[in-house]
DSSP file (Angstrom, degrees, kcal/mol; ACC not computed):
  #  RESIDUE AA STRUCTURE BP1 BP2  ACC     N-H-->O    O-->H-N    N-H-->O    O-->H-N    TCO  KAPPA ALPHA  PHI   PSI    X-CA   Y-CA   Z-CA
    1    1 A X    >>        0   0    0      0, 0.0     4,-1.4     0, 0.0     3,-0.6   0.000 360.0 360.0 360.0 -34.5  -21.2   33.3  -57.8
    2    2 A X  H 3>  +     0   0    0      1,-0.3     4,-2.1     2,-0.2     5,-0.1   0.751 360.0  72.6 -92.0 -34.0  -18.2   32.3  -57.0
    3    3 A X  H 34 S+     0   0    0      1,-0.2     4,-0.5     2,-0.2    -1,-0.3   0.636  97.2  50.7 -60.5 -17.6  -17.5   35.8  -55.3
    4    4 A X  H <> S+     0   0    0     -3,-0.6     4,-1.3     2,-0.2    -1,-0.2   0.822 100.8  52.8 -84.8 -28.3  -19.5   35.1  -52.5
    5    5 A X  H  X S+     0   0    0     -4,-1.4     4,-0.7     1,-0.2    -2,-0.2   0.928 111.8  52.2 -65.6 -32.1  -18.5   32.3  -51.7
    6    6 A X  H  < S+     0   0    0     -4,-2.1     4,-0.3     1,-0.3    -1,-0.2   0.588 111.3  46.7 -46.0 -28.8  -14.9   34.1  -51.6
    7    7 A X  H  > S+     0   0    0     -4,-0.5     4,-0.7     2,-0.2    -1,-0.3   0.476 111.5  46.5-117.4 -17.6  -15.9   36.7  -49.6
    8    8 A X  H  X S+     0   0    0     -4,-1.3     4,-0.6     1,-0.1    -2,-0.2   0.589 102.0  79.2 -96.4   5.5  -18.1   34.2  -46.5
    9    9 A X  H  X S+     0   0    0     -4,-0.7     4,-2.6     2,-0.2     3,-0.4   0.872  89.5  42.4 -72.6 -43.3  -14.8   32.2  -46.9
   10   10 A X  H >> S+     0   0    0      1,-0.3     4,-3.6    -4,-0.3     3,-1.8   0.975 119.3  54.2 -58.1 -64.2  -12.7   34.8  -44.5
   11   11 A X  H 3< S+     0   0    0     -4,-0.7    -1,-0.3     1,-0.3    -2,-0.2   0.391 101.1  46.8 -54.9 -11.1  -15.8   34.7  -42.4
   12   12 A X  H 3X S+     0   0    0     -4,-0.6     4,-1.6    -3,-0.4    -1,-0.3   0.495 109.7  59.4-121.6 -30.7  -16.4   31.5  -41.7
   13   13 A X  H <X S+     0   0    0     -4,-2.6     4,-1.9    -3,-1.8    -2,-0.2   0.867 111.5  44.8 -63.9 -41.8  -12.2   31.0  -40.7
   14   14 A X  H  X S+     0   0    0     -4,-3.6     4,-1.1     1,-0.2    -1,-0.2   0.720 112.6  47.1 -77.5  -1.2  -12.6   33.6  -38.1
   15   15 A X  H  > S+     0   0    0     -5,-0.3     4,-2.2     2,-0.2     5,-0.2   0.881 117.3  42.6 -85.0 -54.2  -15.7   32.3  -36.8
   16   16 A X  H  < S+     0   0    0     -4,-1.6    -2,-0.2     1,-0.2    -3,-0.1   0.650 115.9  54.5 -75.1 -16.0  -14.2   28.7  -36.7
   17   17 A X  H >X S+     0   0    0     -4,-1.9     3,-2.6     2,-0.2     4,-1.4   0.998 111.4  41.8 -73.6 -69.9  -10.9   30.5  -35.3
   18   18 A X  H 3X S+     0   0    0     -4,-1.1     4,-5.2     1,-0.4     5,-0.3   0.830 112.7  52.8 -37.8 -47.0  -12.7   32.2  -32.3
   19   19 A X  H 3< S+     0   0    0     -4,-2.2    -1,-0.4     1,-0.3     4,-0.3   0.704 108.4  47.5 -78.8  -3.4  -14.7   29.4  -31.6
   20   20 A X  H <> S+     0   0    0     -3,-2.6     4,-2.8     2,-0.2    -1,-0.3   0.725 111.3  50.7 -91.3 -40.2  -11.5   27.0  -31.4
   21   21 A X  H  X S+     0   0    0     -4,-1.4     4,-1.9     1,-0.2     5,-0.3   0.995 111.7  58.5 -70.1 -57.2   -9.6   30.0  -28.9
   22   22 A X  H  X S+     0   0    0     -4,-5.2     4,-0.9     1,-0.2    -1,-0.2   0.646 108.9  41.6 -24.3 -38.9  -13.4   29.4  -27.0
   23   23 A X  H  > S+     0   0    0     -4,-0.3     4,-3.6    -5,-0.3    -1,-0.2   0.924 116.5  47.8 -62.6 -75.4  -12.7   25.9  -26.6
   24   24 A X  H  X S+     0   0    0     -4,-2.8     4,-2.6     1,-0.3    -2,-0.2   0.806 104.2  51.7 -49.3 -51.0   -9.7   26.3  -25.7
   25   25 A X  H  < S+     0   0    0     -4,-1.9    -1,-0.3     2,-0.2    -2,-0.2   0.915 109.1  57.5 -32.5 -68.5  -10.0   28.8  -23.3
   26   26 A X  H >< S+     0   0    0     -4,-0.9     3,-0.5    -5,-0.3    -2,-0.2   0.827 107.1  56.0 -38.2 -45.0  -12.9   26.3  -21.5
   27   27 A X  H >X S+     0   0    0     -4,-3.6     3,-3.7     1,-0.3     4,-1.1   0.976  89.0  70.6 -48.4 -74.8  -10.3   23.6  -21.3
   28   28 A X  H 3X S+     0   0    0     -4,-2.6     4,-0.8     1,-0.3    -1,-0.3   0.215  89.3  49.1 -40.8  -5.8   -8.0   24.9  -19.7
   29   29 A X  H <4 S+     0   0    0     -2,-0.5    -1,-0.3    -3,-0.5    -2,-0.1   0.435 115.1  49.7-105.3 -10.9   -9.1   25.4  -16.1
   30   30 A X  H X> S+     0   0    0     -3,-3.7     4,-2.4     2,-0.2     3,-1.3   0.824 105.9  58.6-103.3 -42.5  -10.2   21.6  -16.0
   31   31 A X  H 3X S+     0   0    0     -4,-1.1     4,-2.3     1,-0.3    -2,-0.2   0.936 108.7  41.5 -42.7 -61.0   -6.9   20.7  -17.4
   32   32 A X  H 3< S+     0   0    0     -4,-0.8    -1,-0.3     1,-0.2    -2,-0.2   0.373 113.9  53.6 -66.9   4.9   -5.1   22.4  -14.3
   33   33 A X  H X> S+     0   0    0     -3,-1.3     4,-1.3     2,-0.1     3,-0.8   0.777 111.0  47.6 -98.6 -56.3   -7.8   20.8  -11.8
   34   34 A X  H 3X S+     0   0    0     -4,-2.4     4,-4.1     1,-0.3    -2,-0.2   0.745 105.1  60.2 -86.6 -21.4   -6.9   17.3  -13.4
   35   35 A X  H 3X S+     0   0    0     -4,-2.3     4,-1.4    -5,-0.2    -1,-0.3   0.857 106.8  47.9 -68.9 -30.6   -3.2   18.1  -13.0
   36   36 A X  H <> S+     0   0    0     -3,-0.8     4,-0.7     2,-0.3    53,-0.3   0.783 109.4  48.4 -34.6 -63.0   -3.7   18.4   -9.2
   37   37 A X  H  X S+     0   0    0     -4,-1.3     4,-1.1    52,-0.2    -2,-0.2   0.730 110.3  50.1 -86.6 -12.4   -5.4   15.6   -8.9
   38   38 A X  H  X S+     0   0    0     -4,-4.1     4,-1.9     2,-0.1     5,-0.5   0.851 111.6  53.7 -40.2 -50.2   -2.7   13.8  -10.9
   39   39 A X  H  X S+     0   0    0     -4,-1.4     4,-0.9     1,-0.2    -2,-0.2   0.830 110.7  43.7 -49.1 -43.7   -0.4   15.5   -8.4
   40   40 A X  H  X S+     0   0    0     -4,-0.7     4,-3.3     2,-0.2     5,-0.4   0.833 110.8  54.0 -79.9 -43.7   -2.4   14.0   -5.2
   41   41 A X  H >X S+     0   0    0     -4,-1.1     4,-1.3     1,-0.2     3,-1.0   0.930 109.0  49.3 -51.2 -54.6   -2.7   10.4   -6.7
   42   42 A X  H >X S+     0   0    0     -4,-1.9     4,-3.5     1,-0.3     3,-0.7   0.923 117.6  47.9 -51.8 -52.1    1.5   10.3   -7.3
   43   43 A X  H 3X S+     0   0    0     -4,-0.9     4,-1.9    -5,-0.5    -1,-0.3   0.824 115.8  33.2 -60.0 -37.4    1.8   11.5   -3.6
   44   44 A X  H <X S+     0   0    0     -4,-3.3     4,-1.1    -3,-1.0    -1,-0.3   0.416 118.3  49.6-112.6  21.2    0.0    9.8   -1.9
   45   45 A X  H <X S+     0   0    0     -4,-1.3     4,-2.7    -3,-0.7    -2,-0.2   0.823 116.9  52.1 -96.9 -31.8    0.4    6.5   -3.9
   46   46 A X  H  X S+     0   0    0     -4,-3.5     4,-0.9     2,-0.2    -2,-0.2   0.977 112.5  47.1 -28.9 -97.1    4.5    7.7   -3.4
   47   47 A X  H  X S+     0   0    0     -4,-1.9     4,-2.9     1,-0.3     5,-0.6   0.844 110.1  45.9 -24.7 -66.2    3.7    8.0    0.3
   48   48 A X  H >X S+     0   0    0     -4,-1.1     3,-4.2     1,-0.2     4,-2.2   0.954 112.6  53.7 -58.1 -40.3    1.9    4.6    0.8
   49   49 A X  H >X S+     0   0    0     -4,-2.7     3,-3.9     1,-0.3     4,-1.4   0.662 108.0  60.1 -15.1 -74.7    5.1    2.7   -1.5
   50   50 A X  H 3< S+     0   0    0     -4,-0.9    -1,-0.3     1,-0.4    -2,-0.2   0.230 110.7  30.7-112.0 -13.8    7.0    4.5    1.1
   51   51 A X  H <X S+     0   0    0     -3,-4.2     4,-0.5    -4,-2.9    -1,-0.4   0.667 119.3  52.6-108.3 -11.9    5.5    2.7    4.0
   52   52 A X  H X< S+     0   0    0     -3,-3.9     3,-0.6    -4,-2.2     4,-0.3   0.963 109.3  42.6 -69.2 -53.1    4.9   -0.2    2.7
   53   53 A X  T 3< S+     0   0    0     -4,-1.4     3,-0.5    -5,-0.3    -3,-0.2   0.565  94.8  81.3 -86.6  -7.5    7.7   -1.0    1.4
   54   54 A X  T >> S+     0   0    0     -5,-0.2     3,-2.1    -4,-0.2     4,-1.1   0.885  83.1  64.1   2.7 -92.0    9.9    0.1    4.3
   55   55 A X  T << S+     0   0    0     -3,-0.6     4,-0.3    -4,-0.5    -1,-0.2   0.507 104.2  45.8 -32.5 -33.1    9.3   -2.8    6.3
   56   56 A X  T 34 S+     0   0    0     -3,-0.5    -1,-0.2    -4,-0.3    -2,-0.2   0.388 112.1  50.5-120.7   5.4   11.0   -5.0    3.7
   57   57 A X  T <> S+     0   0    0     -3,-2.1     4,-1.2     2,-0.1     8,-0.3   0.364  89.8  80.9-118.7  15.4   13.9   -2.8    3.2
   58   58 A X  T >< S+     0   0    0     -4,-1.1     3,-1.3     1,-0.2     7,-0.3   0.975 100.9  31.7 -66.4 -82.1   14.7   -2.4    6.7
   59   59 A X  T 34 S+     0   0    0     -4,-0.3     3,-0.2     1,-0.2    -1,-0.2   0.634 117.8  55.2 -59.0 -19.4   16.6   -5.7    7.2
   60   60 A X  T 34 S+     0   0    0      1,-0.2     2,-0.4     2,-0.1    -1,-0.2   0.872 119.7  29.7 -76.5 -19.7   18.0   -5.8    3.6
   61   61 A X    <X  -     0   0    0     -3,-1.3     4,-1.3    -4,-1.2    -1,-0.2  -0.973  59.5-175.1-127.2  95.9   19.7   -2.2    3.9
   62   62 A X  H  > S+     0   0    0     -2,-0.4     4,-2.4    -3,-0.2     5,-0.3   0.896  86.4  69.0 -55.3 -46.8   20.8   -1.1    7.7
   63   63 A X  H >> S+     0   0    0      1,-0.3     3,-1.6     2,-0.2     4,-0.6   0.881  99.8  42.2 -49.4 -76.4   21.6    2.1    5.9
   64   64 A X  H >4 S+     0   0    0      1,-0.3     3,-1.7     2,-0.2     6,-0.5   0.772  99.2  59.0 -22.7 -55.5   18.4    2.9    5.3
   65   65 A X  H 3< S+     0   0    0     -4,-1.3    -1,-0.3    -7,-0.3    -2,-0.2   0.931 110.7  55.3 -67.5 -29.6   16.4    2.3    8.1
   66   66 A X  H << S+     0   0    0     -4,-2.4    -1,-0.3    -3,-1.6    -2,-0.2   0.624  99.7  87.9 -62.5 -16.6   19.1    5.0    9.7
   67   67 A X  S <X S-     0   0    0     -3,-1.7     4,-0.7    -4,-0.6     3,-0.3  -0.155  97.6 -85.3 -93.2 170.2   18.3    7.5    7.1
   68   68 A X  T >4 S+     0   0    0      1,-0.2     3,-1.9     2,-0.2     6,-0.3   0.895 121.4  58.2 -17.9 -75.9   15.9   10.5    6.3
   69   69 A X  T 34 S+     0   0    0      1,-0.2    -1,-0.2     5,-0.1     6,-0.2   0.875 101.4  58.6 -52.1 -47.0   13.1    8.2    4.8
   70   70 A X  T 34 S+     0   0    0     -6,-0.5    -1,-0.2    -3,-0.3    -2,-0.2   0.875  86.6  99.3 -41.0 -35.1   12.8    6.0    8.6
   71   71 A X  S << S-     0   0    0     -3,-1.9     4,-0.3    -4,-0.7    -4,-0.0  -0.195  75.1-140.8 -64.0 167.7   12.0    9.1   10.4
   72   72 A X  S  > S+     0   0    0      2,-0.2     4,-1.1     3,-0.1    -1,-0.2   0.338  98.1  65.5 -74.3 -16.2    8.3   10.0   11.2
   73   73 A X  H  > S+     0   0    0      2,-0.2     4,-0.6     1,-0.2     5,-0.1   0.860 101.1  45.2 -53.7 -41.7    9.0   13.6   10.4
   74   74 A X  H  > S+     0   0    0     -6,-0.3     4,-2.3     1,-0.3     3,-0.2   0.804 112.4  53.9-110.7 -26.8    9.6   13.0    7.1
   75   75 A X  H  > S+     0   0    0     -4,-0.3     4,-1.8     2,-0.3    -1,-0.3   0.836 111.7  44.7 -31.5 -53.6    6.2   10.6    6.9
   76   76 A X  H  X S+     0   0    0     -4,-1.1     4,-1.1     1,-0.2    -2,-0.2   0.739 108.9  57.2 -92.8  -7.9    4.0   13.1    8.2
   77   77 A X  H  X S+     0   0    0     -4,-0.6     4,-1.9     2,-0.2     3,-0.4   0.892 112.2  41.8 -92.6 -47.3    5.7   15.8    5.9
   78   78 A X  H  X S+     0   0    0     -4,-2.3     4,-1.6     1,-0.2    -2,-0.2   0.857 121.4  44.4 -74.1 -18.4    4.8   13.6    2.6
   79   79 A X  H  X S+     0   0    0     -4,-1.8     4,-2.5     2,-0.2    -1,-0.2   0.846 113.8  48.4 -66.8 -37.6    1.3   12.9    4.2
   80   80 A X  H  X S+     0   0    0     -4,-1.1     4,-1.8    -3,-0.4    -2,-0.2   0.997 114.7  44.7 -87.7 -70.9    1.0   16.2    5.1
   81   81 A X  H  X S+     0   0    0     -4,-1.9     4,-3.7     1,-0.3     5,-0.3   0.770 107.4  56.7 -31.2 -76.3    2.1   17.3    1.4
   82   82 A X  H  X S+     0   0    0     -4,-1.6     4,-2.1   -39,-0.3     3,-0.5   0.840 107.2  56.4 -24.6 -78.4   -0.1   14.9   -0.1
   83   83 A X  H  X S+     0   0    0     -4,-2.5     4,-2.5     1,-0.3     5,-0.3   0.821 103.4  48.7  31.0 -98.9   -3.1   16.8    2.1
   84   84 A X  H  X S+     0   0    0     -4,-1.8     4,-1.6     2,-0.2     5,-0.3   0.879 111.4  51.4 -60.7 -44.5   -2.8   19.9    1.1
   85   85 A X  H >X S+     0   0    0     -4,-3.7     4,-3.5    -3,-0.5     3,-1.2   0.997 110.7  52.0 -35.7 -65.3   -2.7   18.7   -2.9
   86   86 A X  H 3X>S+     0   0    0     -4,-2.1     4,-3.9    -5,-0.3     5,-0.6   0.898 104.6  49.7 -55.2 -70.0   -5.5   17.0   -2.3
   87   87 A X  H 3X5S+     0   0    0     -4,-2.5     4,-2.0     1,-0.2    -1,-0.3   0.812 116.1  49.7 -11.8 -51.0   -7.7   19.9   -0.7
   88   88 A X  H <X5S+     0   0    0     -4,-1.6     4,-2.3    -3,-1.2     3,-0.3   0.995 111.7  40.8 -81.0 -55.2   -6.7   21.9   -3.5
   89   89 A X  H  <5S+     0   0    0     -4,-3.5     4,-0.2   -53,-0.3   -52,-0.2   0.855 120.5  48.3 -48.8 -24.8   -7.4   19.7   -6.4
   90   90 A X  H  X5S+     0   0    0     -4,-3.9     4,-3.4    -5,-0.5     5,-0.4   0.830 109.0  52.4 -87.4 -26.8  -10.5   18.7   -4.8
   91   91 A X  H  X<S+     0   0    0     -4,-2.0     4,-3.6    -5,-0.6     5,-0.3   0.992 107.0  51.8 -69.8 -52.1  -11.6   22.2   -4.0
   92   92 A X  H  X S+     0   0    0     -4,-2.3     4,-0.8     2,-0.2    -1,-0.2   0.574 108.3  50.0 -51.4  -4.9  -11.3   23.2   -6.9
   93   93 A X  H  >>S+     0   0    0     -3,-0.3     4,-3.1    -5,-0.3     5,-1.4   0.962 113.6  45.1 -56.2 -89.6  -13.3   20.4   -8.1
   94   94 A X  I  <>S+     0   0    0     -4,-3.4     5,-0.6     3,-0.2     4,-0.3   0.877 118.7  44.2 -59.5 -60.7  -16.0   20.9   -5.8
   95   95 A X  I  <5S+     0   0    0     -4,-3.6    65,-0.2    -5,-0.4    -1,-0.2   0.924 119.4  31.6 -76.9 -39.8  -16.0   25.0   -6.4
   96   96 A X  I  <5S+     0   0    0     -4,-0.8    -1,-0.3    -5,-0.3    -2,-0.2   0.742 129.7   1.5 -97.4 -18.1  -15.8   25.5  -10.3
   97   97 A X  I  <5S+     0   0    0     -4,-3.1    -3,-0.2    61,-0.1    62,-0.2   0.588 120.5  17.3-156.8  -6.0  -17.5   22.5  -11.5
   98   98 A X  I   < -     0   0    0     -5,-1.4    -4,-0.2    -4,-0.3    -3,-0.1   0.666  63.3-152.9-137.2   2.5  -19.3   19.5  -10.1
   99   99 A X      < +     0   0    0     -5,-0.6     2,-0.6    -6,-0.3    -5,-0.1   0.874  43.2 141.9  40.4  33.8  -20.2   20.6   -6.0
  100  100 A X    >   -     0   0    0      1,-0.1     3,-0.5     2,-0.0     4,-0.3  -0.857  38.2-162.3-108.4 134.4  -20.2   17.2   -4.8
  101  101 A X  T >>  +     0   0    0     -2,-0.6     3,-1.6     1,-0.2     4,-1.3   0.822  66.0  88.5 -59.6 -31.8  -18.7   16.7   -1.2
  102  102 A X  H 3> S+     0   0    0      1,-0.3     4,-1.0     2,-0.2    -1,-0.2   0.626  76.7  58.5 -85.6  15.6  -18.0   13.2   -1.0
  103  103 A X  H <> S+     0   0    0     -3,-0.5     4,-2.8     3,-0.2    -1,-0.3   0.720 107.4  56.9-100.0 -12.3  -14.5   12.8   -2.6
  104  104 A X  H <> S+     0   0    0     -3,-1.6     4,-2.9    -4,-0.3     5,-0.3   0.968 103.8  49.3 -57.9 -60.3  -13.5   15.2    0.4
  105  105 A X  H  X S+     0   0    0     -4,-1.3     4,-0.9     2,-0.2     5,-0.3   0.891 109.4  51.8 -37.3 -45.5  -14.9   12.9    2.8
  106  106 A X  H >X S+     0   0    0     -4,-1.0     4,-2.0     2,-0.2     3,-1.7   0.962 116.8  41.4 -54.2 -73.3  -12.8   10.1    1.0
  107  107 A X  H 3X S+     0   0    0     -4,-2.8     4,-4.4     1,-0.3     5,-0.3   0.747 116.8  45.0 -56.1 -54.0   -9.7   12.3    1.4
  108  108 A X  H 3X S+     0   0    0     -4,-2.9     4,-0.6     2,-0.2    -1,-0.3   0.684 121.9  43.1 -49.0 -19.5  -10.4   13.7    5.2
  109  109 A X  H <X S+     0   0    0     -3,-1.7     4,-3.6    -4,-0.9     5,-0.4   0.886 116.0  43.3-100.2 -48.9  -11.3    9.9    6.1
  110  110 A X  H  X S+     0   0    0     -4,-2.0     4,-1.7    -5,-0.3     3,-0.4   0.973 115.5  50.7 -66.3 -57.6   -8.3    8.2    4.1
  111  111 A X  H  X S+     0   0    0     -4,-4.4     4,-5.9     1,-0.3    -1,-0.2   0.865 115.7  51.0 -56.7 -33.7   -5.4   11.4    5.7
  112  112 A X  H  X S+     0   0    0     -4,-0.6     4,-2.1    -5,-0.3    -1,-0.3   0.992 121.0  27.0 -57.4 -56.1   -7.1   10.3    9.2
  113  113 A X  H  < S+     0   0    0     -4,-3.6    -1,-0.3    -3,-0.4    -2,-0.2   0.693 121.2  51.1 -79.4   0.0   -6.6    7.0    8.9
  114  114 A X  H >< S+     0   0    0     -4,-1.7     3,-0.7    -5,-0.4    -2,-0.2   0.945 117.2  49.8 -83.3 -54.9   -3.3    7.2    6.5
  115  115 A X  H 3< S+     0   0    0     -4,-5.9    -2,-0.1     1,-0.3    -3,-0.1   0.555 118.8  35.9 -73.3 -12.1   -2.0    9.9    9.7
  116  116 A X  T >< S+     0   0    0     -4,-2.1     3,-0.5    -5,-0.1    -1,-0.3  -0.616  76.0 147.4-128.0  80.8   -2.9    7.3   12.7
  117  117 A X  T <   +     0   0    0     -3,-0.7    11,-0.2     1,-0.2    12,-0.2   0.209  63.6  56.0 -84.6  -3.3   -1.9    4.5   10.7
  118  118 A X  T >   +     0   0    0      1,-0.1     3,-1.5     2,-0.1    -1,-0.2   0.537  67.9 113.6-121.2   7.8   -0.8    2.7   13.9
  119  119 A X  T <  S+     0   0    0     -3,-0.5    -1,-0.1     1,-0.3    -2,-0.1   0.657  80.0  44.4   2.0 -72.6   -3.9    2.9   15.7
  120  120 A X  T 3  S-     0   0    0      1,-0.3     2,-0.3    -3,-0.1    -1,-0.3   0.300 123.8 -97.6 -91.6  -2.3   -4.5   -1.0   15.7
  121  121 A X    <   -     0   0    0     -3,-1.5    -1,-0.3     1,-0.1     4,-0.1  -0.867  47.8 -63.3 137.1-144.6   -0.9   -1.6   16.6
  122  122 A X  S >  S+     0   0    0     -2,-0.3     3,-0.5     2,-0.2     4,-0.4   0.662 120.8  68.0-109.0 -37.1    2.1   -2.5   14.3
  123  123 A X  T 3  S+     0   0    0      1,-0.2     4,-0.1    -3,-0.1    -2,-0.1   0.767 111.4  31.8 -60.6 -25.0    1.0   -5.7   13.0
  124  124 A X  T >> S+     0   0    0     -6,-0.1     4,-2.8     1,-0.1     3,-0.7   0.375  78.0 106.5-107.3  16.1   -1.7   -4.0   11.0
  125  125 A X  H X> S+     0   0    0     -3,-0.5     3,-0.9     2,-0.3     4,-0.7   0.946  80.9  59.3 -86.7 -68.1   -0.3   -0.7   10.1
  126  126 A X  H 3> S+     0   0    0     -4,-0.4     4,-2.6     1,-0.3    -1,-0.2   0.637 108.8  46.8 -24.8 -44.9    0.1   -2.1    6.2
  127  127 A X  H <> S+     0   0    0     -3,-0.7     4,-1.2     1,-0.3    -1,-0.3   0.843 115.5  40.7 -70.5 -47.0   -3.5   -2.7    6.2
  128  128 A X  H <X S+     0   0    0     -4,-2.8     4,-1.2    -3,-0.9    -1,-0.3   0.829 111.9  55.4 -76.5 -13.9   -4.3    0.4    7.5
  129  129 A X  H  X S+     0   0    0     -4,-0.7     4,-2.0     2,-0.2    -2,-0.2   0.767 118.5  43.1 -72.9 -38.9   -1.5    2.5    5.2
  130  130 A X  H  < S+     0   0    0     -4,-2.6    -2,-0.2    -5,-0.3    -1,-0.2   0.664 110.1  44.8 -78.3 -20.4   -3.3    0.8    2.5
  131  131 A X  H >X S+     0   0    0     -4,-1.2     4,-2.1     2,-0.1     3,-1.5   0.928 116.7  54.1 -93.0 -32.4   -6.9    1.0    3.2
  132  132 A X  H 3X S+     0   0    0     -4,-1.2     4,-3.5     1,-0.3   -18,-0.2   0.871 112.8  44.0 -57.5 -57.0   -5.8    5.2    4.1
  133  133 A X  H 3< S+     0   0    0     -4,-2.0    -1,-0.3     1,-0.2     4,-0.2   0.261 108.7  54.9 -97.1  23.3   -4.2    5.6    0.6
  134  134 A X  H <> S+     0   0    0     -3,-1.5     4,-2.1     3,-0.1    -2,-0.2   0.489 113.8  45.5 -94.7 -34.7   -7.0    3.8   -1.4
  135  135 A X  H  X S+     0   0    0     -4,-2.1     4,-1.2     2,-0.2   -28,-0.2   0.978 112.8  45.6 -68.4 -66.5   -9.2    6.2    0.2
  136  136 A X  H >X S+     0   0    0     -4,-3.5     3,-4.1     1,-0.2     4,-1.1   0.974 119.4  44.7 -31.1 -87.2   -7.0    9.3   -0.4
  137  137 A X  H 3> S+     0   0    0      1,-0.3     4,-2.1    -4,-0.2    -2,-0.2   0.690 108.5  58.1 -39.2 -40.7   -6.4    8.1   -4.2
  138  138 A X  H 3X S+     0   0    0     -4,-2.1     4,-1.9     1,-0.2    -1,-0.3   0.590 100.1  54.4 -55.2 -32.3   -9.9    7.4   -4.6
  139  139 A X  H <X S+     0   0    0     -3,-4.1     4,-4.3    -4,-1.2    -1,-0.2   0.927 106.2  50.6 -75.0 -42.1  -11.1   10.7   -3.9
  140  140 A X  H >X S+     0   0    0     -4,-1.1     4,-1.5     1,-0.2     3,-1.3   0.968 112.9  49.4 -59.0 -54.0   -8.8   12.2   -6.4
  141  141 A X  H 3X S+     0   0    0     -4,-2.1     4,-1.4     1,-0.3    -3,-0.2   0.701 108.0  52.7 -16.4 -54.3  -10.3    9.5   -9.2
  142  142 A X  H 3< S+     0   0    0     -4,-1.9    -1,-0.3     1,-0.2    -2,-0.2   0.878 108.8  52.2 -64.5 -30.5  -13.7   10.3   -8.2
  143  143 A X  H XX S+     0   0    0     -4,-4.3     4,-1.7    -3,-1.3     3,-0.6   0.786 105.3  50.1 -72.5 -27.0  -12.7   14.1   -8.9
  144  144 A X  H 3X S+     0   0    0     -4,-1.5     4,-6.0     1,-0.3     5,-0.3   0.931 113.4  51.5 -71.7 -46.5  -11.3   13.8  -12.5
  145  145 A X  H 3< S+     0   0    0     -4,-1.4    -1,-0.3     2,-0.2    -2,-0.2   0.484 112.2  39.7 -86.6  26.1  -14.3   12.0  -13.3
  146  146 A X  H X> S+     0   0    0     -3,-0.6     3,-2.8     2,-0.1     4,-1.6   0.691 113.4  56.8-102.2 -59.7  -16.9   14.5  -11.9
  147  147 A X  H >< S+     0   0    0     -4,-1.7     3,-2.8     1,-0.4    -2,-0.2   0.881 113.2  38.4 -51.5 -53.5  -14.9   17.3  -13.2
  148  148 A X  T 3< S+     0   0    0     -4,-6.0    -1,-0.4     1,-0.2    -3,-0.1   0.482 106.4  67.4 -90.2  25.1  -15.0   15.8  -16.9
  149  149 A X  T <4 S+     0   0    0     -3,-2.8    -1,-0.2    -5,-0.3     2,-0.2   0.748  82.6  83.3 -45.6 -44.6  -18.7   14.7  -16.4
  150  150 A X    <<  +     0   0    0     -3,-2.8     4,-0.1    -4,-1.6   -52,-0.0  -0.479  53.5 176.2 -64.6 146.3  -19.7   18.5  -16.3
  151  151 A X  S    S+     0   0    0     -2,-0.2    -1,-0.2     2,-0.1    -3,-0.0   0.595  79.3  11.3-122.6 -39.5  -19.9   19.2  -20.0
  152  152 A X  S    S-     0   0    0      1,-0.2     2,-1.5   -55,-0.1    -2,-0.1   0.675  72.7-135.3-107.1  -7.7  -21.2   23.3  -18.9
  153  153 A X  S  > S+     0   0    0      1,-0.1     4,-1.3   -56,-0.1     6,-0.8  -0.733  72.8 113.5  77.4 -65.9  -20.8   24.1  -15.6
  154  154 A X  B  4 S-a  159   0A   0     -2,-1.5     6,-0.1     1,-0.3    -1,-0.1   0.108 100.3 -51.7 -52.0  85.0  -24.6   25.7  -15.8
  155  155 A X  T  4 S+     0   0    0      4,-1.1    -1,-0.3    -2,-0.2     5,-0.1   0.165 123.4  85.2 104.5 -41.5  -26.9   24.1  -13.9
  156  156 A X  T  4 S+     0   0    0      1,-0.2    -2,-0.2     3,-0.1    -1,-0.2   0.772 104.1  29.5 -94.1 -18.1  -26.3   20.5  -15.2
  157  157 A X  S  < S-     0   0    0     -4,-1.3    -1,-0.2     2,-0.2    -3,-0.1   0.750 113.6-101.7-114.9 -12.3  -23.3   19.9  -12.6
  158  158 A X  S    S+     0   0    0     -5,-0.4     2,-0.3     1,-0.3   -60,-0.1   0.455  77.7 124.2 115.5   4.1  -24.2   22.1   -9.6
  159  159 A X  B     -a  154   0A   0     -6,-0.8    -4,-1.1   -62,-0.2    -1,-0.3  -0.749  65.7-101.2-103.5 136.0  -22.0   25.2  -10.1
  160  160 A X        -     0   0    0     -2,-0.3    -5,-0.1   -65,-0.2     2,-0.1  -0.197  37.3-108.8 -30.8 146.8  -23.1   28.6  -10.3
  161  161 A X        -     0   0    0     -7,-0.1     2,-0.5    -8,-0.1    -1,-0.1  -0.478  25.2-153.0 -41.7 148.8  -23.3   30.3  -13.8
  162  162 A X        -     0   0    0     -2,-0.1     2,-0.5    -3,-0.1    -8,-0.1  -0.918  14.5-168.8-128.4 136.4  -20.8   32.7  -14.1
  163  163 A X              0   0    0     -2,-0.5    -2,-0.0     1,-0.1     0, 0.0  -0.803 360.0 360.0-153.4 128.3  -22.1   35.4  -16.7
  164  164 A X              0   0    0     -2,-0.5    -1,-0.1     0, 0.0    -2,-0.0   0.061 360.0 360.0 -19.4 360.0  -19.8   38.1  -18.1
């Protein structure tokens, strides 16, 4: 008796092995999605620091306001940056696993208003740097949790079935 069990014992580690590299396997592409949209939050929560807090290191530091960080080049290149994260984390998002548009909208609506942030003049810029990169950030947020909502891809989140 005791030899059978000996002998479904191999079998039943390589079954439990496979099915762990299966897992694993699964993970991984949601894992690199969710690193993305980590990537976009830091940026453009980076970015808005970086205008907010400007404004109140202008008069404590002359140096500064003379430097790299002052420019509007270098604004629209971390906006810009941010962007293009965002697109990707969210496209991927959107393509492999839950197909909902609206944290795209968020992003496209926050970059508009994060990229004419002076619109309403100078006196409100914070308000609009802020509401721009709530928007942004909010899109990625909504995308980590759609991604880990999907539990199969098939059917239950909106993404094609992919079959082998």
């Amino acid at each position: 008796m005791n030899s059978k069990f000996a002998d479904l014992k191999p079998d039943i580690l390589e079954a439990e092995s496979s099915a762990m590299s299966t897992v694993q396997a699964v993970a991984d592409p949601k894992t690199k999605n969710v690193v993305l949209d980590r990537v976009g939050i830091w940026m453009s929560s980076i970015c808005a620091l970086h205008c907010l807090l400007l404004p109140i290191l202008l008069p404590i530091a002359p140096l500064i306001a003379s430097s790299v960080f002052a420019e509007a080049w270098f604004e629209r290149m971390i906006l810009t940056f941010s962007i293009l994260v965002g697109f990707a984390a969210l496209f991927v998002g959107f393509h492999k696993y839950h197909r909902q548009l609206y944290p795209l909208y968020s992003l496209v609506l926050g970059g508009l208003i994060y990229w004419n942030k002076d619109m309403f003049g100078s006196e409100y810029e914070p308000f609009t740097i802020a509401i721009g990169a709530f928007l942004i950030v909010a899109a990625h947020v909504t995308n980590i949790r759609l991604c880990k909502s999907c539990k199969t891809c098939e059917g239950e989140c909106g993404s094609k079935s992919k079959t082998p």
